[in-house]
C-alpha positions as CSV (number, residue, x, y, z in Angstrom):
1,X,19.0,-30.8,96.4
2,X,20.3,-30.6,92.8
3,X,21.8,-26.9,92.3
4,X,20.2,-27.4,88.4
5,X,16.3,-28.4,90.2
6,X,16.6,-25.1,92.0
7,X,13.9,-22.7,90.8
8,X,14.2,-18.9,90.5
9,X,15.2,-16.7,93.9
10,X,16.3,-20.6,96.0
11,X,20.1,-20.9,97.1
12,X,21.2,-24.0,96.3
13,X,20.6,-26.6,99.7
14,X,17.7,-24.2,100.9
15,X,14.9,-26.6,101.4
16,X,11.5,-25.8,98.9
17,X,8.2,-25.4,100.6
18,X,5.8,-27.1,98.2
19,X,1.8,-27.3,99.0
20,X,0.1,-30.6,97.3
21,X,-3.2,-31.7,98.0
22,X,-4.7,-35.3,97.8
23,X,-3.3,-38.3,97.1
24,X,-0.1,-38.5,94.9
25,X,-0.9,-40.9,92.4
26,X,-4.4,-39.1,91.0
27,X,-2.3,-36.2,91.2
28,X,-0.1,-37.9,88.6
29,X,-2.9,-39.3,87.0
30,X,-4.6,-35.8,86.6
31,X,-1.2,-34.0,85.2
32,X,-1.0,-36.7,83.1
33,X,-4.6,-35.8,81.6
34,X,-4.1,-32.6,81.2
35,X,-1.0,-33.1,79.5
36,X,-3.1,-35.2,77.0
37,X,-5.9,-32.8,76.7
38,X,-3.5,-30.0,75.5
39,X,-1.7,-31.8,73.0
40,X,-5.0,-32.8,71.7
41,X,-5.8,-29.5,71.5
42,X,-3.1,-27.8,70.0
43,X,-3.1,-30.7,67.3
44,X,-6.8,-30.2,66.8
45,X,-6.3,-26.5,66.4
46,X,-3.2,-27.5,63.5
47,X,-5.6,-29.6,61.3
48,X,-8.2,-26.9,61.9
49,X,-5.8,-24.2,61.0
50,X,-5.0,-26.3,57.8
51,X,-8.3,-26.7,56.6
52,X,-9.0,-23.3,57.3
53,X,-6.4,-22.1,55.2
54,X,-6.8,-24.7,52.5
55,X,-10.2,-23.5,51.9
56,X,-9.5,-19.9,51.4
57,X,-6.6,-20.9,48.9
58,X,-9.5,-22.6,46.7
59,X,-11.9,-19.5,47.3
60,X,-9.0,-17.6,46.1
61,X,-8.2,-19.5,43.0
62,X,-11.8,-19.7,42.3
63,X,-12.5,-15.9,42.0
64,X,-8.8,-15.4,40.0
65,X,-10.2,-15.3,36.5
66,X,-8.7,-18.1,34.5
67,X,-6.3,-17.0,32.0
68,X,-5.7,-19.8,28.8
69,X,-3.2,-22.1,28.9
70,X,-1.7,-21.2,26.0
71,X,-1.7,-17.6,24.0
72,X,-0.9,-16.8,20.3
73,X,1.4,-13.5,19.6
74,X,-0.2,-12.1,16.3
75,X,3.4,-11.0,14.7
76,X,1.9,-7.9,11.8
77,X,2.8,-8.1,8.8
78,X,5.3,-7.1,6.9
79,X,5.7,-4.1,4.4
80,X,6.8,-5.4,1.2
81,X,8.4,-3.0,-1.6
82,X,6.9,-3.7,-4.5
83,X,8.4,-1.2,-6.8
84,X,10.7,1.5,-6.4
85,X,12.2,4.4,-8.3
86,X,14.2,7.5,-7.9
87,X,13.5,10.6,-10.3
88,X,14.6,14.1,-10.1
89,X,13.7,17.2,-12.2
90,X,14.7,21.2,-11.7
91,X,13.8,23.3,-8.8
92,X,13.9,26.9,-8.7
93,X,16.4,28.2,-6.0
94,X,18.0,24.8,-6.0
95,X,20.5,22.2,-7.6
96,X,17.3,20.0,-8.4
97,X,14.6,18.2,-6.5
98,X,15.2,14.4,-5.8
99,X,11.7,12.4,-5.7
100,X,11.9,9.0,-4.1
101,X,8.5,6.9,-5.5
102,X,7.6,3.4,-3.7
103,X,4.9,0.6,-4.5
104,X,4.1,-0.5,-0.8
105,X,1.9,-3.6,0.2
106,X,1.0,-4.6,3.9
107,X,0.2,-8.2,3.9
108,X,-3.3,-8.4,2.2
109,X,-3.3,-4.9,2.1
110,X,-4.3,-2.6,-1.0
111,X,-1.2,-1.3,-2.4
112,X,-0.2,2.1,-2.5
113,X,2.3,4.7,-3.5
114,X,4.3,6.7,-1.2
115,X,6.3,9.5,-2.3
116,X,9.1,11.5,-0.8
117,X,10.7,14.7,-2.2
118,X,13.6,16.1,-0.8
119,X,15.3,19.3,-1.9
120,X,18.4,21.4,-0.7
121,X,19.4,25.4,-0.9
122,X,16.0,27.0,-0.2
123,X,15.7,30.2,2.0
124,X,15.0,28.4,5.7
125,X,12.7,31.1,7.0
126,X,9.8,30.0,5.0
127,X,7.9,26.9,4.6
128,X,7.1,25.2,1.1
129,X,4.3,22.8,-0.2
130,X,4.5,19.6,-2.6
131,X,1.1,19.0,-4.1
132,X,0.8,15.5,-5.9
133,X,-2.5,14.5,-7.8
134,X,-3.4,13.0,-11.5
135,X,-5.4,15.0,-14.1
136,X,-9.0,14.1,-15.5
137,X,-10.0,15.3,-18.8
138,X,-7.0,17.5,-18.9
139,X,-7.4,19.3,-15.9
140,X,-5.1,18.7,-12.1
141,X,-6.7,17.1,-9.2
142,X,-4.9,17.0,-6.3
143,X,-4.6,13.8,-4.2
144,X,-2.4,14.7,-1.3
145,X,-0.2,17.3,-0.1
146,X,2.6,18.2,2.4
147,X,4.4,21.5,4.0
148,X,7.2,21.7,5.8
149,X,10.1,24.3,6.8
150,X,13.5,22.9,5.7
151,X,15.9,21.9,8.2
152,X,17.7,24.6,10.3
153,X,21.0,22.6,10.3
154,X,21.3,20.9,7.0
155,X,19.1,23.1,5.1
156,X,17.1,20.0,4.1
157,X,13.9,20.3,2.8
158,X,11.8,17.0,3.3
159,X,8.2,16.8,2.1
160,X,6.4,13.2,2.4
161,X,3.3,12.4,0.5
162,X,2.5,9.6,1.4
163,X,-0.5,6.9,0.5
164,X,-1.7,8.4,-3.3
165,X,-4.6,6.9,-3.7
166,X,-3.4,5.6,-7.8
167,X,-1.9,2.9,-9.6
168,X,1.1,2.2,-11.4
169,X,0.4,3.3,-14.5
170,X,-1.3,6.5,-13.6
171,X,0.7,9.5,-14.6
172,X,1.5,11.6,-11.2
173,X,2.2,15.4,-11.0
174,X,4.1,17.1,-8.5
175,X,4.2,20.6,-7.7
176,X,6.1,23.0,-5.2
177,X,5.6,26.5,-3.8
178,X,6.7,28.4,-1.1
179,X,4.5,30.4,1.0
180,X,3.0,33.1,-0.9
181,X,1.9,30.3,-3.4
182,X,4.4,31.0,-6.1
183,X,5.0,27.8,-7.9
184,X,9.1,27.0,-8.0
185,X,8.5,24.0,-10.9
186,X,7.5,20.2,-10.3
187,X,7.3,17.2,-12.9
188,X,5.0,14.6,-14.3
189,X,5.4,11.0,-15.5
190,X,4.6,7.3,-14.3
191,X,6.9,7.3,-12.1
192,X,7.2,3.8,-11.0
193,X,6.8,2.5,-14.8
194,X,10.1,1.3,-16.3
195,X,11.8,3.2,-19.6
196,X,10.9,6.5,-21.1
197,X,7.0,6.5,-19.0
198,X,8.8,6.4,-15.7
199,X,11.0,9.3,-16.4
200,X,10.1,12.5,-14.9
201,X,8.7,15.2,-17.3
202,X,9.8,18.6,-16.0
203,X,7.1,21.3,-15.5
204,X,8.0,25.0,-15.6
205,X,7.3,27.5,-13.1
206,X,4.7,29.1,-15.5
207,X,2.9,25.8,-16.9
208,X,0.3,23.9,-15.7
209,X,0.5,20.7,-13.3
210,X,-1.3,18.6,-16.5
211,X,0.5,18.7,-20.2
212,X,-2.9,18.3,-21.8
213,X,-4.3,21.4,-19.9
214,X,-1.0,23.0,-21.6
215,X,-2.0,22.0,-25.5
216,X,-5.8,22.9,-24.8
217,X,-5.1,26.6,-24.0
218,X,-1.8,26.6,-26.4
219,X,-2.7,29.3,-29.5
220,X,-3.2,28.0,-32.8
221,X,-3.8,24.4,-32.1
222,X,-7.0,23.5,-33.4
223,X,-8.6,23.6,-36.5
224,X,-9.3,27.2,-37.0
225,X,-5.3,27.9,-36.7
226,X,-4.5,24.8,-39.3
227,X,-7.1,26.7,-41.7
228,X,-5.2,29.9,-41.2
229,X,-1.8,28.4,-41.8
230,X,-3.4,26.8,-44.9
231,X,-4.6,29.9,-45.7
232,X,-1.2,32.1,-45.5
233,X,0.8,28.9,-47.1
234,X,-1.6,29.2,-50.1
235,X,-1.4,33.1,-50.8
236,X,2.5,32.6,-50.6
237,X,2.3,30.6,-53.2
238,X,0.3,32.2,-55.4
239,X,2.6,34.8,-55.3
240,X,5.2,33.6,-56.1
241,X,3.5,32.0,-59.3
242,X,3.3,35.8,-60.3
């Protein structure tokens, strides 16, 4: 006997008790069957396997919602700076306020100004307001407005008013107080106009936002005060004559 024929718990030369029945050959003939039946089998159960999985790969794609081929980025637009100009004008309790006035544009955008005042040397305990607007018949309206403590570290005070609803030529007022309302001076122009229009106007503590609100209550302006003056100027004369 073979040493490498000898199954599990033989010595090698011990002879193997084997029990066969029936006749060799259609024992043969049978283990050849069988053999042929399970690789059948096991081939059959591959393909089976195959389609099986092939059909839950196109279920699976088929309930995936579809996402197009191809996708657009929208990039937004751009801001554009139309105009720009830098102004500044006297501030009380500082070395003067600095008023940075842009013309912006997004794409197709209305345009609009944003404005950004920045001022230096104010008490840092407090909080001030900038009040922008235009007048109408004389008198302020205010368009937008912004308050703010200035910076603990610089000292920096930074007040944005941004998006005035007005154009170009339209003559802008600014105004600042502190806390308890008490107005510290501002300034009035077209600021983003070019020459003397874009300069900016200085505005005292104690005078209102709008110059024309300023000549209407001013004394002696109308005609009543010209008569008067007339008046005096003509007895001066007279005696003089004499």
């Amino acid at each position: 006997m073979n040493p490498e024929e000898a199954i599990e718990g033989q010595r090698p030369g011990e002879p193997v008790e084997i029990l066969t029945f029936g006749d060799p050959e259609r024992r043969f003939l049978l283990l050849g069957a069988i053999r042929r039946f399970a690789i059948a089998a096991v081939a059959a159960g591959i393909v089976i396997g195959g389609l099986a999985l092939a059909v839950a790969a196109l279920a699976l794609r088929d309930a995936t919602p579809h996402a197009p081929l191809t996708t657009r980025t929208h990039r937004p637009p751009a801001i554009d700076v139309l105009i720009a100009s830098t102004v500044s004008f006297p501030l009380t309790g500082t070395p003067g306020a600095l008023l940075q006035v842009q013309y912006l544009q997004t794409g197709d955008e209305p345009a609009a100004i944003w404005a950004t005042l920045a001022a230096s040397g104010l008490p840092r305990d407090t909080y001030y307001t900038a009040t922008a607007g235009d007048c109408v018949s004389g008198h302020p309206r205010t368009l937008v407005s912004a308050s703010s403590y200035p910076d603990p570290h610089t000292g920096m005070l930074i007040l944005a008013l941004n998006n005035l609803p007005a154009s170009v030529p339209t003559e802008i007022w600014i105004k600042v107080t502190d806390a308890p309302g008490t107005s510290l001076g501002g300034a009035h122009g077209s600021f983003l106009m070019p020459g003397p229009p874009g300069r900016a106007i200085p505005t005292p503590p104690d005078q209102p936002a709008c110059p024309q609100q300023a000549r209407l209550t001013s004394p002696d302006t109308g005609s009543r005060g010209r008569q008067r003056n007339a008046r005096l100027l003509s007895q001066t004369t007279r005696e003089d004559r004499k």
